[in-house]
C-alpha positions as CSV (number, residue, x, y, z in Angstrom):
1,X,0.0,0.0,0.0
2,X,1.6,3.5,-1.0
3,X,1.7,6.7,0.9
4,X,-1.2,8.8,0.5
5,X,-1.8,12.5,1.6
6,X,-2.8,11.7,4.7
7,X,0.5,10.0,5.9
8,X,2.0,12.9,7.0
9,X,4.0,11.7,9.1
10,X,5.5,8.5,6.6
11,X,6.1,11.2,4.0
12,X,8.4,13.3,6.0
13,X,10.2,10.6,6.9
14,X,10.7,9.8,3.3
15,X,11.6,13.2,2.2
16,X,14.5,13.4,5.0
17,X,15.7,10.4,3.8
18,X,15.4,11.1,-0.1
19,X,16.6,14.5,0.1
20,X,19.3,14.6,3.1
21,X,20.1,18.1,4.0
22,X,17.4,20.2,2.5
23,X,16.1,22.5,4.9
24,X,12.2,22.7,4.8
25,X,11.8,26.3,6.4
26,X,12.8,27.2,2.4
27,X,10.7,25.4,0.7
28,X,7.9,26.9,-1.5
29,X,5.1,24.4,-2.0
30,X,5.1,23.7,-5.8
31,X,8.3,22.0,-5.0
32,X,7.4,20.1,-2.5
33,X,4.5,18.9,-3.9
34,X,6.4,17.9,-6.9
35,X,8.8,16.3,-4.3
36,X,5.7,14.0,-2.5
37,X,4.5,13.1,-5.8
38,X,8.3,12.0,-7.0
39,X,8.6,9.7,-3.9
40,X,8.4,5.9,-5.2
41,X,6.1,4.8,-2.6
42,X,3.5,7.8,-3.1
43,X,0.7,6.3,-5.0
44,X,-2.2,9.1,-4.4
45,X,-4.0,11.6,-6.6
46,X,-2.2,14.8,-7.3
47,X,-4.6,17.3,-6.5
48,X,-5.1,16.2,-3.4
49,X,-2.1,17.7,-1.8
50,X,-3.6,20.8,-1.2
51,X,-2.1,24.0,0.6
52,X,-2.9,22.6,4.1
53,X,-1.7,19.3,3.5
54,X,1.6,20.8,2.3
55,X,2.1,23.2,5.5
56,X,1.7,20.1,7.5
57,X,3.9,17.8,5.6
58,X,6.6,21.3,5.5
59,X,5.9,21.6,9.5
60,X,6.6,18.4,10.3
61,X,9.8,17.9,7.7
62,X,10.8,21.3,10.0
63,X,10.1,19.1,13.1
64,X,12.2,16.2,12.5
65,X,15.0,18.0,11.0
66,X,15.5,20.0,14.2
């Protein structure tokens, strides 16, 4: 089963491990969308991801990496 929106927590996880020292806090959100959506174990629908799904996933990428 992939990750879907909703895995906040999962896809963080992910993203510190497939892009090592990136710090969120500079992130806009077109790029991190495009970043979820590259992940090899995302399998959800695009437009999904929406602006409050994103500050959570960007809060707690800021989270871990801290």
């Amino acid at each position: 089963m992939g990750l879907k929106w909703t895995d906040v927590q999962d896809i963080t996880l992910a993203l510190c491990e497939d892009r090592p020292g990136t710090d969120p806090r500079y992130l806009n959100f077109v790029d991190l969308q495009a970043w979820v959506l590259a992940l090899p174990d995302f399998d959800d629908q695009p437009g999904h991801g929406g602006e409050k799904v994103l500050e959570a996933i960007q809060a707690a990428w800021i989270a871990e990496v801290e």
